[in-house]
VOVEX-690742 format. One line per field, with one value per atom (N, C-alpha, C): x, y, z; residue number from 1; atom name. Coordinates in steps of 0.2 Angstrom, whole numbers, plus 5000, padded with zeros to 4 digits. Layout:
N
u = X, ...
v = Y, ...
w = Z, ...
i = NUM, ...
at = CA, ...
***
This chain:
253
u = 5512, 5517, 5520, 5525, 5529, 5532, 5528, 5528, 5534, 5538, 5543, 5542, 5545, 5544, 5546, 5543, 5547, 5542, 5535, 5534, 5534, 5539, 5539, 5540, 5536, 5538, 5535, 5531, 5525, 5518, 5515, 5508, 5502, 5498, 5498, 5488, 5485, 5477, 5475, 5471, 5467, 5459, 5456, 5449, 5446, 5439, 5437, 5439, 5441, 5445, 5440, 5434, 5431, 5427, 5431, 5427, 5432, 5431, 5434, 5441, 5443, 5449, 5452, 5449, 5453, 5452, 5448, 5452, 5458, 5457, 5465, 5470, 5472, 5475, 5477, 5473, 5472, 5475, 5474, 5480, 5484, 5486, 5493, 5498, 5495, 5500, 5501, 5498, 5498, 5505, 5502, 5505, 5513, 5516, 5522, 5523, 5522, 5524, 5520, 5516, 5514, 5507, 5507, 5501, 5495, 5488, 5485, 5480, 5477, 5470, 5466, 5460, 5457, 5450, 5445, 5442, 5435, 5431, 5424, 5418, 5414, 5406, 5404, 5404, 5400, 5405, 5398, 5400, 5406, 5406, 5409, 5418, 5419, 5427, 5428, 5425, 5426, 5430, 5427, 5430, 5439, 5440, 5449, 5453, 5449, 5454, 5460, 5465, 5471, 5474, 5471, 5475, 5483, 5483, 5492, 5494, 5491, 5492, 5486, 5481, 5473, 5470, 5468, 5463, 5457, 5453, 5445, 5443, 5441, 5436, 5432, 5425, 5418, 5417, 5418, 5415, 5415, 5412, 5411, 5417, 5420, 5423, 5423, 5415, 5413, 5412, 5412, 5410, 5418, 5415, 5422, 5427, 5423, 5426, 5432, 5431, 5433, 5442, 5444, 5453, 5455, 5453, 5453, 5454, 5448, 5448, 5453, 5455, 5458, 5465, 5470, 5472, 5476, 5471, 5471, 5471, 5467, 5470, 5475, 5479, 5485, 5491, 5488, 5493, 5493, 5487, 5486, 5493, 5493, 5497, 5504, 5505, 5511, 5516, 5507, 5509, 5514, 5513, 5509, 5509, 5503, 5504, 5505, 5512, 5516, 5515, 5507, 5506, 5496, 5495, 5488, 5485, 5480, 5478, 5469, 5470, 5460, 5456, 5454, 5449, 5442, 5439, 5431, 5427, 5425, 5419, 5413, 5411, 5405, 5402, 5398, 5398, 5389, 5384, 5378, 5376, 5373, 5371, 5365, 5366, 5360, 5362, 5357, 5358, 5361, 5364, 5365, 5362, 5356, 5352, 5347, 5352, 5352, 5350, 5347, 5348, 5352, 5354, 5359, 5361, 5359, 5360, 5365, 5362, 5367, 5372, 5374, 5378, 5384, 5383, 5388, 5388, 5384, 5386, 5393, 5392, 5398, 5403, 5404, 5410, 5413, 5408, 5411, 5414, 5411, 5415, 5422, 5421, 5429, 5433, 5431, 5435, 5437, 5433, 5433, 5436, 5433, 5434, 5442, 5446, 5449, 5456, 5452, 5456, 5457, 5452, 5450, 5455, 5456, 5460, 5466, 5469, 5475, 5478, 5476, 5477, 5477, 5476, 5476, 5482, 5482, 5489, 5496, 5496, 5501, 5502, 5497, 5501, 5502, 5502, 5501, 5506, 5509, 5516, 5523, 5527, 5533, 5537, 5540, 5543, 5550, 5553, 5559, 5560, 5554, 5552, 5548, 5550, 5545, 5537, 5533, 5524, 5523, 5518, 5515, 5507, 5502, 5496, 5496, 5491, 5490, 5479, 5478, 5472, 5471, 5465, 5461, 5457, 5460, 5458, 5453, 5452, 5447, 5446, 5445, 5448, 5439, 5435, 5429, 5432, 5439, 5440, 5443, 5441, 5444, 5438, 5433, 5430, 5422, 5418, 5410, 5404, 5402, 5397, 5390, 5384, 5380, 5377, 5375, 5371, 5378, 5385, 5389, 5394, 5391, 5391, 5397, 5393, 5393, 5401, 5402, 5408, 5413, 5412, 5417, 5420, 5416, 5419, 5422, 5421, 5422, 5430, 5430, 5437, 5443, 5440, 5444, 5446, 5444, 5444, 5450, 5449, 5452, 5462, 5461, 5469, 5471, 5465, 5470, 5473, 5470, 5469, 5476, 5476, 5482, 5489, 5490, 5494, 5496, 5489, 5492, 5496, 5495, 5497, 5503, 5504, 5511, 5517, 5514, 5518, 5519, 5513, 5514, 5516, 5515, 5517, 5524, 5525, 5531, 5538, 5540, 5543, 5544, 5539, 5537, 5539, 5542, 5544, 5539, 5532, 5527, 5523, 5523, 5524, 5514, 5512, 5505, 5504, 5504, 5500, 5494, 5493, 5485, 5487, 5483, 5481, 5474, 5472, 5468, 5468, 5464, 5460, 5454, 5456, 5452, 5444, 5443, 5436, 5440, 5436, 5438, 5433, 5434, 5425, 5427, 5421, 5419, 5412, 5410, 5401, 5397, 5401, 5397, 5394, 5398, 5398, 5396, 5394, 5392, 5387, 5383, 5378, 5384, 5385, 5390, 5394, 5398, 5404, 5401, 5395, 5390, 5389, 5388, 5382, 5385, 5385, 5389, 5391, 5387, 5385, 5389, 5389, 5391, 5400, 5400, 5407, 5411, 5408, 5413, 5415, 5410, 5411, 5417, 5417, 5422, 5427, 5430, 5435, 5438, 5437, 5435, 5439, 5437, 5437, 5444, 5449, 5455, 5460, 5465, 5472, 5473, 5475, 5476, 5469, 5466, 5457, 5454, 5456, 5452, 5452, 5450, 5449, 5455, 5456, 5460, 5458, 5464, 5460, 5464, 5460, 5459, 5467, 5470, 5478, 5482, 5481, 5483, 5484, 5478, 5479, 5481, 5479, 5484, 5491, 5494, 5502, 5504, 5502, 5501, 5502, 5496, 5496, 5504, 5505, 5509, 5513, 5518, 5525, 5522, 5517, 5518, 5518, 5515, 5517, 5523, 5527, 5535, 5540, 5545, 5549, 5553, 5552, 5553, 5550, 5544, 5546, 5546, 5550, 5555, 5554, 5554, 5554, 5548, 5544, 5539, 5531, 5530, 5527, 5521, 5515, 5510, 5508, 5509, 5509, 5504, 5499, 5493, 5495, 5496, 5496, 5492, 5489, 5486, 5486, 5481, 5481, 5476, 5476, 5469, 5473, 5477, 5478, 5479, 5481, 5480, 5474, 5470, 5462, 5464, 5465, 5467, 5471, 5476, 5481, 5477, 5471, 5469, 5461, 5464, 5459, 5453, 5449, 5440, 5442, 5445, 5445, 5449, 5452, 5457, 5451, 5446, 5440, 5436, 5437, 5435, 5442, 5447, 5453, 5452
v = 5365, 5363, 5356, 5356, 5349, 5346, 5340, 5336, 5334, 5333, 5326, 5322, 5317, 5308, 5305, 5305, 5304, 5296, 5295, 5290, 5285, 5285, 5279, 5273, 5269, 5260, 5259, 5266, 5264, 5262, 5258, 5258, 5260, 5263, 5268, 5265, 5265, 5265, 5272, 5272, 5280, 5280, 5278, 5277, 5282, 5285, 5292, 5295, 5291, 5293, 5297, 5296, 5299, 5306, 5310, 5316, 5320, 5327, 5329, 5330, 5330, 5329, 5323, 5317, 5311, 5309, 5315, 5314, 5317, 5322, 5327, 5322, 5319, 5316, 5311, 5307, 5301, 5306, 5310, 5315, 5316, 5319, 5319, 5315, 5309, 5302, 5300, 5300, 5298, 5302, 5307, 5312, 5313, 5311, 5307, 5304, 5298, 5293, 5284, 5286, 5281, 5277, 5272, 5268, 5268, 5267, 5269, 5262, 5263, 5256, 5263, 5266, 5270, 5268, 5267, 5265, 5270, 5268, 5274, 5270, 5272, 5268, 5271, 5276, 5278, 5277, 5275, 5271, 5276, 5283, 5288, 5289, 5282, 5282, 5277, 5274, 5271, 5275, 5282, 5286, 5287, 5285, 5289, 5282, 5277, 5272, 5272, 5269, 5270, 5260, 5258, 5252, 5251, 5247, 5245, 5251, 5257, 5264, 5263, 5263, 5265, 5262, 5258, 5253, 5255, 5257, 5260, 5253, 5254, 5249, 5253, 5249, 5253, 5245, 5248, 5246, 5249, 5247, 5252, 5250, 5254, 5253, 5250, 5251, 5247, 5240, 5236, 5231, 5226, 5220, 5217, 5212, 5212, 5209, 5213, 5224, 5225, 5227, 5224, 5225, 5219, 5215, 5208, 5209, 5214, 5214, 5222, 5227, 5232, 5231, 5224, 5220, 5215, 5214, 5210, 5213, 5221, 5226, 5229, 5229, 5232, 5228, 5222, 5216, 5216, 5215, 5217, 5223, 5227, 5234, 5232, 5227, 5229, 5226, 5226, 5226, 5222, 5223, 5226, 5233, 5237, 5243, 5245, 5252, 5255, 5261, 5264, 5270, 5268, 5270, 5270, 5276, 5280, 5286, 5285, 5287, 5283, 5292, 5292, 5300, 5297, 5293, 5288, 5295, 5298, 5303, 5300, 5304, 5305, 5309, 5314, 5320, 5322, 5318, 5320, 5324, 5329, 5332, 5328, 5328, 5323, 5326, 5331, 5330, 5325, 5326, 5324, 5318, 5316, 5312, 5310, 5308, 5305, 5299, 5293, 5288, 5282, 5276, 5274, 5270, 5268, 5267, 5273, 5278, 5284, 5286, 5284, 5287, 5280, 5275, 5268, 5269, 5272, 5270, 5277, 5282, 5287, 5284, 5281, 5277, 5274, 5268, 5264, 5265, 5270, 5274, 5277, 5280, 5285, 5282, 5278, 5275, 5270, 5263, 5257, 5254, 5256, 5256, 5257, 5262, 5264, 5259, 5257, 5253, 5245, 5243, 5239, 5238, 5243, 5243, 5244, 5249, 5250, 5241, 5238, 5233, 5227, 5227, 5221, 5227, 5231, 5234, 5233, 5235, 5235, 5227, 5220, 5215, 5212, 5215, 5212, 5216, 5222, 5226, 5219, 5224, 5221, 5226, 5221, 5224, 5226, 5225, 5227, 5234, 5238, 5242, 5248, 5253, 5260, 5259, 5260, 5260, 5266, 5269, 5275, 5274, 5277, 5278, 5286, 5288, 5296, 5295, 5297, 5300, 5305, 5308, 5313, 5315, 5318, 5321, 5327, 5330, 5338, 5342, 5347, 5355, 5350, 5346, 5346, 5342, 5340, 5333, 5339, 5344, 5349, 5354, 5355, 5358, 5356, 5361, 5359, 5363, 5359, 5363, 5359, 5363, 5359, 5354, 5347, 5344, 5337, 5341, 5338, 5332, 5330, 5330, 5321, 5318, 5310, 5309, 5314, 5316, 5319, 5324, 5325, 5320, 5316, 5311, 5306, 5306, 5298, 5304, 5310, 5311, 5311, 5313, 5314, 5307, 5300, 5294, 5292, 5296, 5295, 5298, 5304, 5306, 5303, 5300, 5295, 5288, 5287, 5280, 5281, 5287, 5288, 5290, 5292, 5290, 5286, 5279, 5274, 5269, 5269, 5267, 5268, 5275, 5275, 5274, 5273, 5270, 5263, 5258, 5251, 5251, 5253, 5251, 5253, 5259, 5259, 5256, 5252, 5249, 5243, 5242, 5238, 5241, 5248, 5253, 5256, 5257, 5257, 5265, 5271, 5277, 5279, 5283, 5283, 5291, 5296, 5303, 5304, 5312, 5316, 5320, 5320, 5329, 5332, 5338, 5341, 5347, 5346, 5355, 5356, 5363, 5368, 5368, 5374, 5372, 5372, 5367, 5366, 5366, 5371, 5371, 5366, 5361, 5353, 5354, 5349, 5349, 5348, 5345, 5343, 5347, 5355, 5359, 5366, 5364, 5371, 5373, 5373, 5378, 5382, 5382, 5386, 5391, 5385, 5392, 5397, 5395, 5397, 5405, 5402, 5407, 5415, 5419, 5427, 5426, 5429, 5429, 5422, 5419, 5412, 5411, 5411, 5413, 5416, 5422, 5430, 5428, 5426, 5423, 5423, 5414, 5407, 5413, 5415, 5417, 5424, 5428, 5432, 5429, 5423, 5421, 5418, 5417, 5412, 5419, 5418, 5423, 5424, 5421, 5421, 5422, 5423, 5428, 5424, 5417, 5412, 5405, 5401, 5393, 5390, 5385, 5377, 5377, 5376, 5371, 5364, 5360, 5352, 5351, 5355, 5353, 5355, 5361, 5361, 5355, 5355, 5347, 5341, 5339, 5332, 5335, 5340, 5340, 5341, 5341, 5339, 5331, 5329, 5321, 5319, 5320, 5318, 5319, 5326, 5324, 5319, 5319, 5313, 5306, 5306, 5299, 5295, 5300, 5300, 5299, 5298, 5296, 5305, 5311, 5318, 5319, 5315, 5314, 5308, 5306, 5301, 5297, 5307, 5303, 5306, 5308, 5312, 5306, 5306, 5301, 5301, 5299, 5302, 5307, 5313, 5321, 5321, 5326, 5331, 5337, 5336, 5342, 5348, 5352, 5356, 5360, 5361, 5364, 5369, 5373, 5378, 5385, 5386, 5395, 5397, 5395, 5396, 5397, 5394, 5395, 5394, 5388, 5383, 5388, 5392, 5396, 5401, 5404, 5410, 5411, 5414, 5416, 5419, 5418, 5422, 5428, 5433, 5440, 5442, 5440, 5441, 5445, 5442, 5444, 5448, 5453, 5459, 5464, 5464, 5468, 5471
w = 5576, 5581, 5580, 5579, 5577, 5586, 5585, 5593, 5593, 5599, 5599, 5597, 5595, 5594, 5599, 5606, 5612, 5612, 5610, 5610, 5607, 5603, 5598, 5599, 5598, 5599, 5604, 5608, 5615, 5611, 5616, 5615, 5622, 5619, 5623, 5625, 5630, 5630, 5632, 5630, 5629, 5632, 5638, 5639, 5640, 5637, 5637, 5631, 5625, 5620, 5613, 5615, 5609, 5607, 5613, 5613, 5617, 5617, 5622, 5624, 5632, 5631, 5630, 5628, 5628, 5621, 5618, 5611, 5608, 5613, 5612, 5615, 5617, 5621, 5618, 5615, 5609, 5604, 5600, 5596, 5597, 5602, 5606, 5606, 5610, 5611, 5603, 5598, 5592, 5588, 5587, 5585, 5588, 5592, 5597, 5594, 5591, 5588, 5592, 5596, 5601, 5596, 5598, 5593, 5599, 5599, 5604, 5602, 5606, 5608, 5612, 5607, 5611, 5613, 5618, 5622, 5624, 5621, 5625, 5621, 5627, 5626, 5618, 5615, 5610, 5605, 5600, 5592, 5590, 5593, 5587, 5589, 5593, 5594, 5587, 5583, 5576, 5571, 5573, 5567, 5569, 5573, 5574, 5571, 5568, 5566, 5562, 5561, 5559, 5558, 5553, 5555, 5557, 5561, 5562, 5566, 5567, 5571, 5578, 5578, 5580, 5581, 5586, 5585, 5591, 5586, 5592, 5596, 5599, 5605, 5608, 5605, 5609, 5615, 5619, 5627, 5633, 5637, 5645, 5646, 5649, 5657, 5662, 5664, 5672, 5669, 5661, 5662, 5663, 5667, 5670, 5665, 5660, 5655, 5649, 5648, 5649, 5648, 5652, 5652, 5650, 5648, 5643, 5636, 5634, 5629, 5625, 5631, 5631, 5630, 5633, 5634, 5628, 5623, 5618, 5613, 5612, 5607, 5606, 5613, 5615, 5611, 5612, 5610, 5601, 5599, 5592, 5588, 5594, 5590, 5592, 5595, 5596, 5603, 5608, 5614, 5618, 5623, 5629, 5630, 5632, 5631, 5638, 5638, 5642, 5647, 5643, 5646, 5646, 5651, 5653, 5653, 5648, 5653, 5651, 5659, 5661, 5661, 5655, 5655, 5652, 5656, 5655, 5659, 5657, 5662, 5663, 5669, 5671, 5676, 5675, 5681, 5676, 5677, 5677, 5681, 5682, 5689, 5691, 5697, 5702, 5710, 5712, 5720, 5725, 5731, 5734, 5737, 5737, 5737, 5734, 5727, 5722, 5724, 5718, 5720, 5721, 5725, 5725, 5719, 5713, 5707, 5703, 5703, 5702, 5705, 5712, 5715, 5712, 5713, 5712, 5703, 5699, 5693, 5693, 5694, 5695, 5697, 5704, 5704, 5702, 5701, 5696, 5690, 5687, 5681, 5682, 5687, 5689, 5692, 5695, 5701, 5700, 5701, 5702, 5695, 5689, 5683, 5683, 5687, 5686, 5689, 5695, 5698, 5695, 5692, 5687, 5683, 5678, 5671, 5672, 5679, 5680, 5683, 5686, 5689, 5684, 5680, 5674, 5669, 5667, 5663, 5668, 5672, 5676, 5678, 5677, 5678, 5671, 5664, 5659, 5656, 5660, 5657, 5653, 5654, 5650, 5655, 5658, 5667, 5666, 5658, 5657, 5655, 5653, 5651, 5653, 5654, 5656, 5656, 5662, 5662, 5666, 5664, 5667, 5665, 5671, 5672, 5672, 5668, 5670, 5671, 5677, 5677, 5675, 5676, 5673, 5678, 5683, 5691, 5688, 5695, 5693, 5698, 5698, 5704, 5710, 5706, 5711, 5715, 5713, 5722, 5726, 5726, 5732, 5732, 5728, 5730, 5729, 5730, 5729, 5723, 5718, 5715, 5718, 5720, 5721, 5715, 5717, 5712, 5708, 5710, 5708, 5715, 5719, 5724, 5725, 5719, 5717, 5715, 5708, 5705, 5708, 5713, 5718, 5721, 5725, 5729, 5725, 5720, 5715, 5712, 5711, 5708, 5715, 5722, 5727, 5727, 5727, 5729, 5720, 5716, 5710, 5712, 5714, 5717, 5722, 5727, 5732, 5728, 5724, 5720, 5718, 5715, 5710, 5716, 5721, 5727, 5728, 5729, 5731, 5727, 5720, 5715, 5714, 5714, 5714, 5721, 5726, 5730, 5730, 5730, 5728, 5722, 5719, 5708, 5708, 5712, 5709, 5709, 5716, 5715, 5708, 5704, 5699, 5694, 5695, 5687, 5686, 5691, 5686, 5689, 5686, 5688, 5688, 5691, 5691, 5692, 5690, 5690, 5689, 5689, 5688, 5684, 5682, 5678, 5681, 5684, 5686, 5680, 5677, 5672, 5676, 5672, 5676, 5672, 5670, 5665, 5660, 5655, 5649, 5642, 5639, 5635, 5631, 5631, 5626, 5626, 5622, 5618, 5626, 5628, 5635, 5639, 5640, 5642, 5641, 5635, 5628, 5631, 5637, 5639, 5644, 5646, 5650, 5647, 5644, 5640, 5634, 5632, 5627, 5628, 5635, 5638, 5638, 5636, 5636, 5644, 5651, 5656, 5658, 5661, 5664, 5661, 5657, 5649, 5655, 5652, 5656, 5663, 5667, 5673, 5675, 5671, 5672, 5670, 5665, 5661, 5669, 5669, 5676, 5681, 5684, 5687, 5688, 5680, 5680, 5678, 5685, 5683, 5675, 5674, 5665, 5661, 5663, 5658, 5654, 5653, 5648, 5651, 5646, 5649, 5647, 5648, 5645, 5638, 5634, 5629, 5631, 5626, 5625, 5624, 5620, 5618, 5624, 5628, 5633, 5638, 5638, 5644, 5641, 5636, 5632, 5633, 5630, 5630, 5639, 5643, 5652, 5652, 5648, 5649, 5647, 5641, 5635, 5639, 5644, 5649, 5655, 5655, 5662, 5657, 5653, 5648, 5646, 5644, 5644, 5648, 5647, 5652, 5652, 5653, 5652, 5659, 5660, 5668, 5671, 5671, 5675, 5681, 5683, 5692, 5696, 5692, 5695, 5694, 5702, 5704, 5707, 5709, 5715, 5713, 5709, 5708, 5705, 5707, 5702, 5699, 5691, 5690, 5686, 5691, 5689, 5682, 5677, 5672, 5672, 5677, 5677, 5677, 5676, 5674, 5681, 5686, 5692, 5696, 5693, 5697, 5704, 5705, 5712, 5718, 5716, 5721, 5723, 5719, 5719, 5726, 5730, 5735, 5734, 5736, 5733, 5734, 5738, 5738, 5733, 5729, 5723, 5717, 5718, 5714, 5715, 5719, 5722, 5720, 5720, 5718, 5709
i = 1, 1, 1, 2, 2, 2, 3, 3, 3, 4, 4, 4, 5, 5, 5, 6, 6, 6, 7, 7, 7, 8, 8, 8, 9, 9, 9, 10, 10, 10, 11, 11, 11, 12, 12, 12, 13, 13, 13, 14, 14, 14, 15, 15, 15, 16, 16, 16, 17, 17, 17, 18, 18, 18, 19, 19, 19, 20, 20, 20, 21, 21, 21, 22, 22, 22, 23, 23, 23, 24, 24, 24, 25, 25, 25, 26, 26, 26, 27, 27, 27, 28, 28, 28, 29, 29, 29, 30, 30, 30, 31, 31, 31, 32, 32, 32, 33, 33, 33, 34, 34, 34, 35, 35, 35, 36, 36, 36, 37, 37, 37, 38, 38, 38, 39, 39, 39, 40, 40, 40, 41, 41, 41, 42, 42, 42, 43, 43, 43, 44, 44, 44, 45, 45, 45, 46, 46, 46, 47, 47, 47, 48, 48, 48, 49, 49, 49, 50, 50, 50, 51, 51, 51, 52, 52, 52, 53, 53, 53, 54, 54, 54, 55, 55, 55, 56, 56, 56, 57, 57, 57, 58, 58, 58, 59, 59, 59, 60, 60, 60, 61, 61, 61, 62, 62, 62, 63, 63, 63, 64, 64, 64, 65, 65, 65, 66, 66, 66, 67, 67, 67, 68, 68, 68, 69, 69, 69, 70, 70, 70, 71, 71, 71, 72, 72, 72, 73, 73, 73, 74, 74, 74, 75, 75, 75, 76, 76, 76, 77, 77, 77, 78, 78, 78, 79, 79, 79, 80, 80, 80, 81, 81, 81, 82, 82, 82, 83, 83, 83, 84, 84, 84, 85, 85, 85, 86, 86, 86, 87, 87, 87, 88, 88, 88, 89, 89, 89, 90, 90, 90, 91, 91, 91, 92, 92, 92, 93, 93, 93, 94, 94, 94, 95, 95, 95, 96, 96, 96, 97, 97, 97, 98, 98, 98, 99, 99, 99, 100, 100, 100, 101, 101, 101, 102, 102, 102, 103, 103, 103, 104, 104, 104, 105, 105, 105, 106, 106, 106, 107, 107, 107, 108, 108, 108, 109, 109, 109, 110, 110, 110, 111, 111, 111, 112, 112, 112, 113, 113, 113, 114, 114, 114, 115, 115, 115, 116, 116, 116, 117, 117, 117, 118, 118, 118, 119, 119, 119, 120, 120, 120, 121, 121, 121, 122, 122, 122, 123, 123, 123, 124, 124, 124, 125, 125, 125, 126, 126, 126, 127, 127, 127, 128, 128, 128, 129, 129, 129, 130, 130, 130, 131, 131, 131, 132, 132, 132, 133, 133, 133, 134, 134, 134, 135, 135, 135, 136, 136, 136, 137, 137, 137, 138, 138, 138, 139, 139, 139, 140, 140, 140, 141, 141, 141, 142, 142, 142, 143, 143, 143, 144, 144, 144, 145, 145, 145, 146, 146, 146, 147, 147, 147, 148, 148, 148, 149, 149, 149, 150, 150, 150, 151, 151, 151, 152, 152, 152, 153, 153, 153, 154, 154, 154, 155, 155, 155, 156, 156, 156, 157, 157, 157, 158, 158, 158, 159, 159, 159, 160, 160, 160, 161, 161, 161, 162, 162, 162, 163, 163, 163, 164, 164, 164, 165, 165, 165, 166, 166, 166, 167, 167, 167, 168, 168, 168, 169, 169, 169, 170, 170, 170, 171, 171, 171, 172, 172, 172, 173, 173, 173, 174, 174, 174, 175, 175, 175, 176, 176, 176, 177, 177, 177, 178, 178, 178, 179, 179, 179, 180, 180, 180, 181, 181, 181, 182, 182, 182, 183, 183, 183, 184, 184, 184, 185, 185, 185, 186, 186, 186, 187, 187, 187, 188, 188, 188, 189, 189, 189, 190, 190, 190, 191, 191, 191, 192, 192, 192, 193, 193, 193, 194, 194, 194, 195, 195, 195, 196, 196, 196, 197, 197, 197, 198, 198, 198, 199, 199, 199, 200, 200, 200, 201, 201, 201, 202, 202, 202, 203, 203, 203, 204, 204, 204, 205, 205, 205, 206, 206, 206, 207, 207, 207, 208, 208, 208, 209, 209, 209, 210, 210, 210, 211, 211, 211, 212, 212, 212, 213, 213, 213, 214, 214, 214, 215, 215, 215, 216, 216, 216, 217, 217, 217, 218, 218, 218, 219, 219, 219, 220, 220, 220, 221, 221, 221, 222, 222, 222, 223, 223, 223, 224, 224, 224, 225, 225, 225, 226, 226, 226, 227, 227, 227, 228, 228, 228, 229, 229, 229, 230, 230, 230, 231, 231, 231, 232, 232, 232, 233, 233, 233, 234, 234, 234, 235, 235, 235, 236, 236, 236, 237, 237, 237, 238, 238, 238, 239, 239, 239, 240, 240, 240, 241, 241, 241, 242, 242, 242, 243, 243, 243, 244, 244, 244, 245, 245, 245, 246, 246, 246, 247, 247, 247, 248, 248, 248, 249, 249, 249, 250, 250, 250, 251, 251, 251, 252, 252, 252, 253, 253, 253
at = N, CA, C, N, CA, C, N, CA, C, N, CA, C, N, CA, C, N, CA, C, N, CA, C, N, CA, C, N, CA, C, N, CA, C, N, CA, C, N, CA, C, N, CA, C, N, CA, C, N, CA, C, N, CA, C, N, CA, C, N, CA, C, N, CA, C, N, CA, C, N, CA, C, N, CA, C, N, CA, C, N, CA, C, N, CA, C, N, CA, C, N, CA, C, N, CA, C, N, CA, C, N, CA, C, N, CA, C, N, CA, C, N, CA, C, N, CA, C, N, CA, C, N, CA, C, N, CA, C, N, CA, C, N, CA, C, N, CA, C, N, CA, C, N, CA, C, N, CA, C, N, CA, C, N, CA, C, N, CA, C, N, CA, C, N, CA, C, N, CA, C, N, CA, C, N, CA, C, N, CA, C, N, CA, C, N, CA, C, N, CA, C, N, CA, C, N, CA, C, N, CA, C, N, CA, C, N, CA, C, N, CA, C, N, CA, C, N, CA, C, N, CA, C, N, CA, C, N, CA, C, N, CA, C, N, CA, C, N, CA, C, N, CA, C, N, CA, C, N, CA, C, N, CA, C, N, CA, C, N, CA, C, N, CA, C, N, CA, C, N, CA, C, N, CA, C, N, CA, C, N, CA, C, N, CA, C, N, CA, C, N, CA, C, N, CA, C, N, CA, C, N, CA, C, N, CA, C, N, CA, C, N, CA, C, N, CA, C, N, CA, C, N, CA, C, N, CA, C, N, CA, C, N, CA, C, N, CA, C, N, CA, C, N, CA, C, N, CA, C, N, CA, C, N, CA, C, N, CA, C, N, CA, C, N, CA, C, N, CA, C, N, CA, C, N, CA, C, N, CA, C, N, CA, C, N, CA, C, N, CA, C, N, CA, C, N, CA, C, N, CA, C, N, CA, C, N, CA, C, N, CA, C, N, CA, C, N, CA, C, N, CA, C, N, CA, C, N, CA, C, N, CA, C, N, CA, C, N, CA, C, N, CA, C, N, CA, C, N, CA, C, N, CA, C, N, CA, C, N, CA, C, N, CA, C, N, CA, C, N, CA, C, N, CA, C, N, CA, C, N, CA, C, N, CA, C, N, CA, C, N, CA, C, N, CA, C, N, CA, C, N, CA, C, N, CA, C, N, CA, C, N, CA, C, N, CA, C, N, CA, C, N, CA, C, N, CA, C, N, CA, C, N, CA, C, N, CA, C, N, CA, C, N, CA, C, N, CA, C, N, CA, C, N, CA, C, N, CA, C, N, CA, C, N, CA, C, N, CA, C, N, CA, C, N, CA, C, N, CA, C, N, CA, C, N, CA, C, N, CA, C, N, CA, C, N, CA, C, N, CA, C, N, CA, C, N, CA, C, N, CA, C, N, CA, C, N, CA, C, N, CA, C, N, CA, C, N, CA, C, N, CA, C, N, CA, C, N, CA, C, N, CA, C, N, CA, C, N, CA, C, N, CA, C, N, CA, C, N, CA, C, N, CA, C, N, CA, C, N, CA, C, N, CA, C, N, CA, C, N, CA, C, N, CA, C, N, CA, C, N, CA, C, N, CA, C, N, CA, C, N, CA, C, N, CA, C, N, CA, C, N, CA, C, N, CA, C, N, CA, C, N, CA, C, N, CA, C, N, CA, C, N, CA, C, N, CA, C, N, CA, C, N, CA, C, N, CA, C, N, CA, C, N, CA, C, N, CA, C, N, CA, C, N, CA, C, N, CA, C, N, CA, C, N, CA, C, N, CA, C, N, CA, C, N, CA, C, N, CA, C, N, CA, C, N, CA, C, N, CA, C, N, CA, C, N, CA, C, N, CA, C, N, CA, C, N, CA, C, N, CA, C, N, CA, C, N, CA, C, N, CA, C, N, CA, C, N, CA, C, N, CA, C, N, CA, C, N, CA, C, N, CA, C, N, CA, C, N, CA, C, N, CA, C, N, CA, C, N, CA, C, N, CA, C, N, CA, C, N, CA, C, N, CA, C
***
């Protein structure tokens, strides 16, 4: 598939970049023409190197030094970088009374991290110029798996983040979206979608008979990323096959 060049000349941060969907995403933005600073705790974001295109950064998120140094790579390529997309995960399974070290490190991760990193790009933009935020939302801020209880509430408090963002930011120029996928099979998830039984399920379960892939939801990223949408602000956009519209009795027909 030959992409647009719609991001040329952008610099792009990518957190959650080294696996999954925020490696697809980190391929995408790239692959547009965008220079990226991608971001994730594990040594294996090293491998996506590119000098003068790609500059890996192994660090957390939650730690507060952080968007200093995410900030200074940006700058490295090019910057100031234009486009933020925060896909840092975290969804351990831990009951509902879990402990309170578990419950605040999930936040931390999804949330606050998020509110952290957006708030140091947004004052560090170049205000003459196009900026966009994209999250990395999820069907559990609307609903419930047992066990996942932490990550729920931390991606619900993630779509409000991303409302309010865009209502203050945007007078700034500064545009802040979601993306919500549906199930997406990645390594993390490999006893699920593995499974024959559990498989069939999920698949069953989605109007269109299958899952997300990884490229699906990056090229989702990639129009919120762009100026393709413009004017489209505060918005969650679903990429689940219409799981989300679809009533439980639809599975009985």
């Amino acid at each position: 598939m030959t992409r647009p060049q719609d991001l040329v000349d952008r610099v792009a941060v990518v957190t959650g970049a080294a696996h999954g969907i925020g490696a697809a995403v980190t391929a995408e933005l790239a692959a547009r023409g965008a220079r990226i600073v991608a971001v994730d705790v594990s040594g294996y974001v090293s491998r996506l190197a590119e000098p003068g295109l790609l500059t890996p950064l192994r660090a957390d998120v939650t730690d507060p030094g952080t968007p200093a140094l995410v900030l200074a790579a940006a700058a490295d390529l090019g910057g100031p970088a234009s486009i933020l997309v925060q896909a840092a995960y975290e969804g351990t399974p831990a009951p509902l009374g879990q402990t309170d070290e578990s419950w605040h490190r999930t936040f931390d991760l999804v949330l606050s991290a998020a509110r952290r990193l957006g708030t140091a790009f947004v004052a560090a933009r170049d205000p003459s110029g196009p900026a966009t935020i994209v999250h990395l939302a999820s069907p559990h801020a609307h609903g419930a798996v047992p066990g996942f209880a932490a990550y729920a509430a931390a991606k619900a408090g993630l779509l409000a983040l991303t409302r309010a963002a865009a209502v203050e930011w945007g007078p700034l120029g500064v545009r802040c979206n979601a993306v919500a996928p549906g199930f997406v099979p990645v390594e993390r998830n490999r006893d699920v979608w593995s499974d024959p039984e559990l498989g069939d399920a999920l698949r069953s379960a989605s109007p269109l008979g299958r899952f997300a892939t990884v490229g699906e939801v990056a090229r989702a990223v990639a129009f919120l990323a762009s100026e393709e949408s413009s004017f489209v602000n505060g918005a969650c956009l679903a990429v689940d096959g219409g799981m989300a519209a679809m009533l439980p009795e639809a599975l009985l027909r």
